[in-house]
ZAFI-339664 format. One record per residue (C-alpha): residue in one letter; x, y, z. Coordinates in steps of 0.1 Angstrom, whole numbers, padded with zeros to 4 digits, always signed. Example, Ala and Ser with C-alpha at 12.3 -4.5 7.8 and 13.67 -1.06 7.14 Angstrom:
BEGIN
A+0123-0045+0078/S+0137-0011+0071/
END
This chain:
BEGIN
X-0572+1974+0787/X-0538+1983+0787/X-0532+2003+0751/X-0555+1977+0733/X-0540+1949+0740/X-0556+1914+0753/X-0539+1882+0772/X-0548+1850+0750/X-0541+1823+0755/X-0546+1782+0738/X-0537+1752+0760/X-0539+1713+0755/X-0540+1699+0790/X-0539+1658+0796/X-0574+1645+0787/X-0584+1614+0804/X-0612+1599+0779/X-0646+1596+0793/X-0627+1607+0826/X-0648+1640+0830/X-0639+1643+0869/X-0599+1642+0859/X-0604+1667+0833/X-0619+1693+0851/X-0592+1685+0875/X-0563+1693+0843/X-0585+1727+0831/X-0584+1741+0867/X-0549+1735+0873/X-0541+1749+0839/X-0565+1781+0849/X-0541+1784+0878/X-0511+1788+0857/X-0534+1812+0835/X-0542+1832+0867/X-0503+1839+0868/X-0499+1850+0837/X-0528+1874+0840/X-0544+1861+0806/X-0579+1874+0798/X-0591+1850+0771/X-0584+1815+0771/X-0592+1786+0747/X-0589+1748+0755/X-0595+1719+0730/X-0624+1701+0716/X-0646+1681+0740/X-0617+1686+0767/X-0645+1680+0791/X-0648+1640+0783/X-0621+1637+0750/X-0627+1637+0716/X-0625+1602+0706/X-0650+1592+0734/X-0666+1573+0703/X-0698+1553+0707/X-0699+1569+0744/X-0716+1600+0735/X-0747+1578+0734/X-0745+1573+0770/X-0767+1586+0791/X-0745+1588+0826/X-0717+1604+0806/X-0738+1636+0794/X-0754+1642+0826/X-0719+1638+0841/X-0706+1665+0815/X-0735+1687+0828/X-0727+1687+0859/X-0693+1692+0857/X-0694+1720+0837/X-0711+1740+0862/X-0686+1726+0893/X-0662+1741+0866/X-0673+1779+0861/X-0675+1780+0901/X-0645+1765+0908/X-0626+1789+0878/X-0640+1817+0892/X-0624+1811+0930/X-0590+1809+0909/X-0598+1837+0884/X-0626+1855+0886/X-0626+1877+0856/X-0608+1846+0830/X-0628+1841+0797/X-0622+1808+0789/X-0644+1781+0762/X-0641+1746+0769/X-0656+1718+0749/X-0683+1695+0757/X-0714+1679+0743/X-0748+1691+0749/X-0784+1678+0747/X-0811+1696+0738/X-0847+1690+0721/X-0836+1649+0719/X-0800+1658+0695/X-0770+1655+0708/X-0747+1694+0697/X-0707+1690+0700/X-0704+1725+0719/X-0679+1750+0736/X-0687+1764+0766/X-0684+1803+0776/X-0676+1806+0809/X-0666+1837+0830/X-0669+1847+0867/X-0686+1815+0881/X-0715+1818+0846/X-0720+1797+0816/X-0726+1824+0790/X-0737+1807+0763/X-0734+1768+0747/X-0717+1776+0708/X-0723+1744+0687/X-0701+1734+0661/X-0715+1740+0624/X-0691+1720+0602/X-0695+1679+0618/X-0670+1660+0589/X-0681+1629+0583/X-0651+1611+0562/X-0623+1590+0568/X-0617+1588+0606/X-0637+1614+0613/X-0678+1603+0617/X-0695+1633+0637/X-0727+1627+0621/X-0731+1597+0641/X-0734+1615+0674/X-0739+1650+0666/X-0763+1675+0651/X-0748+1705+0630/X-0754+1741+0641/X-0782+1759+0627/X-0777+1796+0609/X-0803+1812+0636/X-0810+1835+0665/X-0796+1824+0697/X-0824+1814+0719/X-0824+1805+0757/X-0819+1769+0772/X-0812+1757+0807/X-0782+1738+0814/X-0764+1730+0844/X-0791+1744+0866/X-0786+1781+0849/X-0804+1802+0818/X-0777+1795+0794/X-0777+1815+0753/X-0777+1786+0727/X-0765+1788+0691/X-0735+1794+0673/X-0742+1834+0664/X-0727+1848+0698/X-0709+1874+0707/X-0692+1877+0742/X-0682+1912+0748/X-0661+1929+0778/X-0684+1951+0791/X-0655+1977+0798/X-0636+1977+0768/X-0663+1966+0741/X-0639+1940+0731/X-0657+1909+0716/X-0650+1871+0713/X-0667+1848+0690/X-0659+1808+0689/X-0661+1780+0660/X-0649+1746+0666/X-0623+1726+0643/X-0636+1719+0611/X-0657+1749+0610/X-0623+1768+0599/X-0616+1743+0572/X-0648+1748+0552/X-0651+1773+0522/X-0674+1797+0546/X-0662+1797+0581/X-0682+1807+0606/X-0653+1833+0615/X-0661+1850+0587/X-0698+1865+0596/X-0682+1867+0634/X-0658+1889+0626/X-0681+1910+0603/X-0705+1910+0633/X-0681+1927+0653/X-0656+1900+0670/X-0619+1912+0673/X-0610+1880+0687/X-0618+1844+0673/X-0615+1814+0689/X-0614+1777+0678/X-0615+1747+0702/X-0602+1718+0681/X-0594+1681+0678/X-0573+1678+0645/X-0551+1646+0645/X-0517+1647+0636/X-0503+1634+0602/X-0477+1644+0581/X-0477+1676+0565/X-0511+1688+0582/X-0495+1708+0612/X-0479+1734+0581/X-0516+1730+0565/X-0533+1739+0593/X-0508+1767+0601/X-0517+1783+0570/X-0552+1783+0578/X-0552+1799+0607/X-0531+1824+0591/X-0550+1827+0562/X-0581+1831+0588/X-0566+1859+0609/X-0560+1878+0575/X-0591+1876+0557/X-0614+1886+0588/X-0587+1913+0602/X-0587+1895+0633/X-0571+1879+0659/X-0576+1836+0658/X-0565+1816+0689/X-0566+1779+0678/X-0563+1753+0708/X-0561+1717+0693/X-0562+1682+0716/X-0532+1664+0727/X-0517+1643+0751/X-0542+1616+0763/X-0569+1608+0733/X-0569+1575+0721/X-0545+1563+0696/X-0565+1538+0685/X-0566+1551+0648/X-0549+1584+0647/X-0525+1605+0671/X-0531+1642+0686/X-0500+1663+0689/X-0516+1697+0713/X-0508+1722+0683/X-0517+1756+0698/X-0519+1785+0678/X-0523+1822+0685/X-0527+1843+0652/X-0534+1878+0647/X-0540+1899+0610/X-0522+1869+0587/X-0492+1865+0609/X-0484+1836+0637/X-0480+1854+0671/X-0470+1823+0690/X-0473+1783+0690/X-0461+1758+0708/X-0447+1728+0696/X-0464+1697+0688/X-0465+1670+0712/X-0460+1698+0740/X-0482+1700+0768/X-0473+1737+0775/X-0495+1756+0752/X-0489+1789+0741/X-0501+1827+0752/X-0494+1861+0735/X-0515+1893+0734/X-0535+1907+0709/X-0534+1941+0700/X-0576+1949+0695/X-0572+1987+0694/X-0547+1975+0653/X-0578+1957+0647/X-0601+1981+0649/X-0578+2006+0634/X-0575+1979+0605/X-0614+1978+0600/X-0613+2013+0595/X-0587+2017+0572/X-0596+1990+0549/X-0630+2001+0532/X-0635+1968+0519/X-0640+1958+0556/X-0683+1951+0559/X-0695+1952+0591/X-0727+1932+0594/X-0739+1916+0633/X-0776+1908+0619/X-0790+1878+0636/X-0760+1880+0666/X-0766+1885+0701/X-0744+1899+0719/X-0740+1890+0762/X-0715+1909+0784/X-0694+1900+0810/X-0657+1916+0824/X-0628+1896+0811/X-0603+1928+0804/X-0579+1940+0828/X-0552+1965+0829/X-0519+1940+0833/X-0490+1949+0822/X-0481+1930+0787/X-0445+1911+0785/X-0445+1880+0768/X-0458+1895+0729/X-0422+1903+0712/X-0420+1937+0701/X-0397+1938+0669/X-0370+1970+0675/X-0363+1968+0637/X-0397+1959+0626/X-0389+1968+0589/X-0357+1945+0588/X-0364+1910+0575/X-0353+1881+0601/X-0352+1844+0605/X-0343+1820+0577/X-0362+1835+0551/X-0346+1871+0551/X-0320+1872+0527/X-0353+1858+0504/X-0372+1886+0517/X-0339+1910+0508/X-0338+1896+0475/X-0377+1905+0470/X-0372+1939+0479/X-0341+1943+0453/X-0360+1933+0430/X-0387+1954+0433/X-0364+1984+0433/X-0348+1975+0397/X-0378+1961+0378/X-0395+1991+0389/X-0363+2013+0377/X-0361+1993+0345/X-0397+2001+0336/X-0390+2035+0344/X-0360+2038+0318/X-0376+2020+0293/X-0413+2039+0297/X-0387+2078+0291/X-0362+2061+0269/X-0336+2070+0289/X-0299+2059+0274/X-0285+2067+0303/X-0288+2068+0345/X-0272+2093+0366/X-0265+2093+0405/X-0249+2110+0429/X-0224+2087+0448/X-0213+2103+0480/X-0199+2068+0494/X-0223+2067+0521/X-0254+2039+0525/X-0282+2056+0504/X-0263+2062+0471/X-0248+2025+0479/X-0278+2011+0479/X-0290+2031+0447/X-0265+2026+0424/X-0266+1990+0433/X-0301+1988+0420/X-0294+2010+0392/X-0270+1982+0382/X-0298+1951+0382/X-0317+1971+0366/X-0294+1980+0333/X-0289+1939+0338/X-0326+1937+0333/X-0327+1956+0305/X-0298+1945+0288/X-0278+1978+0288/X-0242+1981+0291/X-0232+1992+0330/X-0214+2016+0316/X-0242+2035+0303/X-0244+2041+0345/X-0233+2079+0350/X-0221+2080+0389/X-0210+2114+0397/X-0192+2120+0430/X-0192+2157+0440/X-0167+2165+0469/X-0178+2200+0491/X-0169+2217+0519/X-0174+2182+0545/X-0162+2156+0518/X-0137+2135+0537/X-0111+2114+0520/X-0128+2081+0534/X-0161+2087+0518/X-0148+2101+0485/X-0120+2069+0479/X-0152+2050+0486/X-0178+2068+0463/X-0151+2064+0433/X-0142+2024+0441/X-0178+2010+0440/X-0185+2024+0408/X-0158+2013+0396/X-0161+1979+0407/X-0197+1975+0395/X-0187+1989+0358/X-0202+2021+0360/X-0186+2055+0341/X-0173+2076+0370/X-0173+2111+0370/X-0158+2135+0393/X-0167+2171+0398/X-0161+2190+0427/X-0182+2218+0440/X-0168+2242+0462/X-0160+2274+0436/X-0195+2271+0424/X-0211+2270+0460/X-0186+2295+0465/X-0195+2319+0437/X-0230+2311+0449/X-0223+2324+0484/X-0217+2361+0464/X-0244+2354+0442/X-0264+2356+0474/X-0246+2378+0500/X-0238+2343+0523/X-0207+2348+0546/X-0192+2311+0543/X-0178+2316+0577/X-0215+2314+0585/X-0221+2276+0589/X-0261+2277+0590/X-0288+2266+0565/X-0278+2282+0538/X-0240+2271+0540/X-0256+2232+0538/X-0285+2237+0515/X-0262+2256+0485/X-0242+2224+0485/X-0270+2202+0485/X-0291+2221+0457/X-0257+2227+0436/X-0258+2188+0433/X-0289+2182+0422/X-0288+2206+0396/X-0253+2195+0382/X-0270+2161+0379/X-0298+2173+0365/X-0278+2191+0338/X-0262+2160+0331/X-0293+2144+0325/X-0305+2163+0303/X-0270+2165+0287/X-0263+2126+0279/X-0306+2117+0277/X-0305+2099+0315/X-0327+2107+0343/X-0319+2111+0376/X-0320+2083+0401/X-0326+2095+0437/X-0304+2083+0465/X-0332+2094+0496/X-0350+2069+0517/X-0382+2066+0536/X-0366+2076+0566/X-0351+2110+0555/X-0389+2118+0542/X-0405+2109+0571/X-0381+2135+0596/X-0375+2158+0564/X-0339+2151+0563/X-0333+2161+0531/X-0329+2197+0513/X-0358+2211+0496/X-0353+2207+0456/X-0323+2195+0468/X-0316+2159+0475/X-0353+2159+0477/X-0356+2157+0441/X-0346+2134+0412/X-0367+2119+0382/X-0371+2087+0400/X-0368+2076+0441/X-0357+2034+0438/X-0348+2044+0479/X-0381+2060+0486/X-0401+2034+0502/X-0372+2018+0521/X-0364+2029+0558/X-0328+2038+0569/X-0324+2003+0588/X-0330+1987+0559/X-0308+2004+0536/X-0279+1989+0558/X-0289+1957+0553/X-0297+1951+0519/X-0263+1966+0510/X-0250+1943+0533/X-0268+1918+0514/X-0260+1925+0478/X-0224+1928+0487/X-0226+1888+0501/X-0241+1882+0471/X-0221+1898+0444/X-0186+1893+0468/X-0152+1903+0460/X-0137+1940+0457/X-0176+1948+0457/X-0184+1933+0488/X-0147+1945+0506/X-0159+1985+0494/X-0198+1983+0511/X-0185+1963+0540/X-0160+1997+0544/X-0191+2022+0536/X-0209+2001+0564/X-0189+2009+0586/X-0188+2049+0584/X-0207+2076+0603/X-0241+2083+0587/X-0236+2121+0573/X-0244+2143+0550/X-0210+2158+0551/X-0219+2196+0545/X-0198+2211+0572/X-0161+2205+0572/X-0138+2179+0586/X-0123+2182+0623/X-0085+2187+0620/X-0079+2151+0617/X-0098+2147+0585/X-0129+2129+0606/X-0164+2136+0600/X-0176+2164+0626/X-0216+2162+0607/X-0233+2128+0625/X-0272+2128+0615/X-0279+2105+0642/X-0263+2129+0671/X-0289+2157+0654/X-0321+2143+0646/X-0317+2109+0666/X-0313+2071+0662/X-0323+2061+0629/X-0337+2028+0648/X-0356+2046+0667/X-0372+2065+0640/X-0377+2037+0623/X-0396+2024+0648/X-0416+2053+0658/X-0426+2057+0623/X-0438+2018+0616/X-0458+2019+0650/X-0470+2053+0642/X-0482+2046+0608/X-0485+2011+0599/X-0503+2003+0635/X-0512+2032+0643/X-0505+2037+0679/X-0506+2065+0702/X-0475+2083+0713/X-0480+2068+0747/X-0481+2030+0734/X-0454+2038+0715/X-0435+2050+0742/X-0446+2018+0763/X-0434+1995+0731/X-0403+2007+0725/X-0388+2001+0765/X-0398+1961+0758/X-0382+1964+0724/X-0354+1979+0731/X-0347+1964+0766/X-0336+1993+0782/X-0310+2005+0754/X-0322+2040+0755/X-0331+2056+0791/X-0368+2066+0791/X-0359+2104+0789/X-0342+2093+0760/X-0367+2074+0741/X-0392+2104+0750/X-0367+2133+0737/X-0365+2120+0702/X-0406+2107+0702/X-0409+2143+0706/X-0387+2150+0675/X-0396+2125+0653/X-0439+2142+0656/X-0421+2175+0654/X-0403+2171+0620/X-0428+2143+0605/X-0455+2174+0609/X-0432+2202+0602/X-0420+2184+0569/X-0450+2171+0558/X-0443+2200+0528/X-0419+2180+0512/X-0438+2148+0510/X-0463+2165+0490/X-0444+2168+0459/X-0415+2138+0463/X-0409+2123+0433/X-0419+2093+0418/X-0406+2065+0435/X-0413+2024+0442/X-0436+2011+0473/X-0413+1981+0486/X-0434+1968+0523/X-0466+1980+0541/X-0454+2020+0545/X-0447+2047+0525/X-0450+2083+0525/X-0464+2087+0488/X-0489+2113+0485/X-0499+2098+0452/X-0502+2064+0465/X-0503+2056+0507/X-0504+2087+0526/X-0521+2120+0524/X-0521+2149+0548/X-0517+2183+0547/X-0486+2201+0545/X-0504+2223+0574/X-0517+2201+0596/X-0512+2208+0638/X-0489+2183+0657/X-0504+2195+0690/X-0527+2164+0698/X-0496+2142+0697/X-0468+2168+0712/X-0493+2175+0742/X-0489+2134+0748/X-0451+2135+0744/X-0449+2161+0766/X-0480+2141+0793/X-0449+2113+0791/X-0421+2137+0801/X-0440+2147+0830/X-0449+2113+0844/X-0410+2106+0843/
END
């Protein structure tokens, strides 16, 4: 199993009703295309064998026996074309004079167990009760079927003998009733659920459905691979549209499109599973009454068809300025409640005219809207040093001005300087203590003036600087209240970008400008031409990459190795590999190193799924080795 992850796939071939010969004929040649894409798991529809709407033909004798048959032709035949292919197809069975509407497990050549459906609805054009019997909530027990000893019932587990992986299967309505089977699968152990289907198509039902399967994934922390029937069931009352679903942990990996014959494959990542079950306590495991029966389905192909999101904290698609608007709003209200709680009259912020204090004072203005204060009541305090160049310093005076905020200038080098004696520093000596004095003289000049007009401090540092440590010890490290704390560098960008769409004119003309210069922290002085000499990004790396490093790292919790393997696909060979590998090794190095800071960052708002709050998301010693995943950086430099 290549880093956790599993092939899936759900298909809808051509049914031919009551045609069983001709359908076995459509699964095999859709195996074959499987074969190609090297998928592991495979799901096909409802009663593919003979068709869902083979109506008052399930009572026929020569049919059953035909499905029989067949079913066996059809694990030998599979096997020729893919040996090691999990696949379930649907079929009904006989057994003890009632009639089951089943799915078939079927790997190398074996039925490995008949799964009947639970859940048989019985209103408007649906009438399974007139065939079929439900499943009963009981062992599995042995039958014979197709001329081999075949596991009967619906509380199965097929597992990968390798890998430990398991896959458990309910059919169509099971997953629309209040207590799923999916539900005690998952709990028994299956990472992987899959549901062979006949839902007919009307209006509306496709976004329903949809949100079940979502909604499924989600609630069992598993992945839910949904093949419904298409192309070639009767029409007679209703229509089938072939709407294949691949979910995984409440979000759609792939689908295809309705009335497509295609189907649709992704991979699931197993090894987030499990790491999910751990995590979330609430998570019961429970397999009582399950049997579990083994075969090899897991390989070790290489995975290329899953998207891997390069900015996977950015929102995207239709809904993202929605999603922007969310998080702004998340920011302020929390702000507001924060003024209100201190009775603050005021709010103070360093501007320094580059993204982070953009993006604060921006929220510091919704939030005075939302609590009915004057803008003007907004302190912004822009504090040119050593590396202030005249771009960023015409830029961290206009947006305050534009937004109605009091502006306040107050430069800083004699005090560093007078510092610099204070302290025995050379300032020809550029090091540490040359940045740091500049960075601490800030915070305490807003501090004072805090305290001096009744404000608090809003900090201008985001998730990204915490997670490398890119940010000065009581320094900008420090404020009364973080609005950026829990939102990553590459998001910053964008929800400026945002809020200056929204709000428009000179507003919107001043961030577009601040967009558009060098991340810096501007503590070392200009080149000769006034340009900024100080890139963070030529130091500690691409924020992008960190960014995505630290979402993998932490929210799925990969290995340095998978992450490594991730970020070629998502970045499409942007970044060599000796590249990608030289700032993996950083970003463990400083995460570790700076864990010290983390430990006492201020108060601040948790916007999406990660955040470095040691009150709230993440704890770990300030100590703590960095060896275990630095010995695998360093396994990956030595493979290149």
């Amino acid at each position: 199993m290549k880093y956790g992850f599993v092939k899936a796939a759900a298909l809808s071939p051509e049914v031919k009703v009551a045609d069983v010969k001709a359908n076995v004929e459509g699964i095999l040649n859709a195996i074959k295309k499987l074969a190609r894409e090297q998928a592991e798991v495979a799901a096909f529809p409802e009663l593919s064998l003979c068709g869902y709407t083979c109506g008052d033909l399930f009572f026929s004798e020569k049919l059953l026996s035909c499905v029989e048959e067949a079913a066996g032709a059809l694990a030998e035949e599979a096997a020729k074309i893919s040996k090691n292919l999990l696949f379930f197809v649907g079929l009904p069975v006989k057994k003890n004079g009632a009639l089951y509407n089943c799915a078939a497990a079927i790997c190398g050549g074996k039925i490995l167990a008949l799964i009947p459906k639970t859940a048989l609805p019985n209103y408007n054009e649906f009438y399974e009760r007139r065939y079929f019997t439900p499943a009963e909530d009981k062992p599995c027990e042995t039958v014979t079927f197709a001329g081999q000893e075949v596991l009967f019932g619906r509380n199965v587990l097929v597992c990968d003998k390798a890998s430990g992986v398991c896959v458990a299967c309910e059919i169509c309505e099971d997953l629309w009733v209040t207590s799923p089977p999916s539900q005690s699968h998952a709990a028994a152990g299956a990472q992987i659920v899959v549901n062979l289907s006949a839902s007919n198509e009307t209006v509306g039902k496709a976004e329903y459905r949809r949100s079940l399967i979502k909604s499924a994934s989600g609630r069992c922390l598993c992945a839910y691979v949904y093949a419904d029937a298409g192309e070639g069931e009767s029409v007679t009352d209703s229509v089938f549209a072939g709407h294949c679903l691949i979910a995984e942990n409440g979000e759609i990996l792939s689908e295809s499109k309705l009335f497509s014959k295609d189907g649709t494959i992704s991979e699931i990542d197993a090894e987030f599973l499990n790491g999910e079950r751990r995590r979330l306590t609430t998570f019961t495991p429970c397999d009582a009454g399950y049997t579990r029966v083994y075969a090899s389905f897991i390989g070790e192909g290489e995975r290329v068809c899953r998207k891997i999101e390069a900015l996977p904290f950015v929102p995207l698609g239709e809904k993202a300025d929605e999603r922007k608007e969310l998080i702004l709003s998340l920011q302020s209200h929390a702000l507001a409640r924060r003024l209100s709680h201190v009775g603050a009259k005021r709010a103070v912020i360093g501007v320094s005219g580059g993204l982070d204090s953009t993006l604060a004072l921006l929220v510091t203005a919704r939030a005075f809207d939302l609590c009915g204060k004057n803008r003007s009541e907004i302190l912004a305090v822009s504090m040119p040093g050593f590396g202030t160049s005249e771009k960023t310093l015409d830029n961290s005076l206009a947006l305050p001005e534009c937004l109605g905020a009091e502006i306040r200038k107050i430069p800083i080098k004699k005090v560093v300087e007078q510092h610099f004696k204070d302290v025995s520093h050379d300032p020809a000596v550029k090091n540490v203590t040359y940045e740091n004095a500049q960075a601490r003289a800030r915070t305490y000049i807003l501090m004072d003036l805090a305290n001096e007009c009744g404000g608090i401090v809003v900090g201008t540092g985001d998730l990204s600087e915490l997670a490398l440590g890119w940010c000065t010890y009581n320094g900008d490290h420090m404020s009364m209240y973080g609005v950026n704390s829990g939102v990553p560098k590459t998001l910053v960008r964008h929800l400026a970008e945002y809020e200056g769409r929204r709000i428009g004119g000179e507003t919107q003309k001043v961030i577009e400008k601040i967009l558009a210069t060098e991340i810096s922290p501007e503590l070392l002085p200009p080149d000769e031409q006034g340009n900024i000499v100080q890139k963070t990004e030529d130091i500690v790396g691409p924020y992008e990459l960190h960014d995505f490093f630290l979402y993998r790292a932490l929210r799925r919790g990969d290995s340095p190795k998978k992450i490594f393997y991730l970020a070629k696909y998502a970045f499409g060979g942007k970044y060599g590999d000796k590249t990608l590998v030289k700032w993996l090794k950083n970003f463990y190095k400083r995460f570790f190193s700076q864990q010290f800071k983390r430990s006492c960052m201020p108060d601040g708002v948790k916007v999406g799924s990660v955040t470095l709050s040691p009150r709230a998301d993440f704890r770990m010693p300030s100590d703590a080795s960095a060896e275990l995943w630095l010995r695998e950086t360093e396994e990956i430099e030595r493979s290149l």
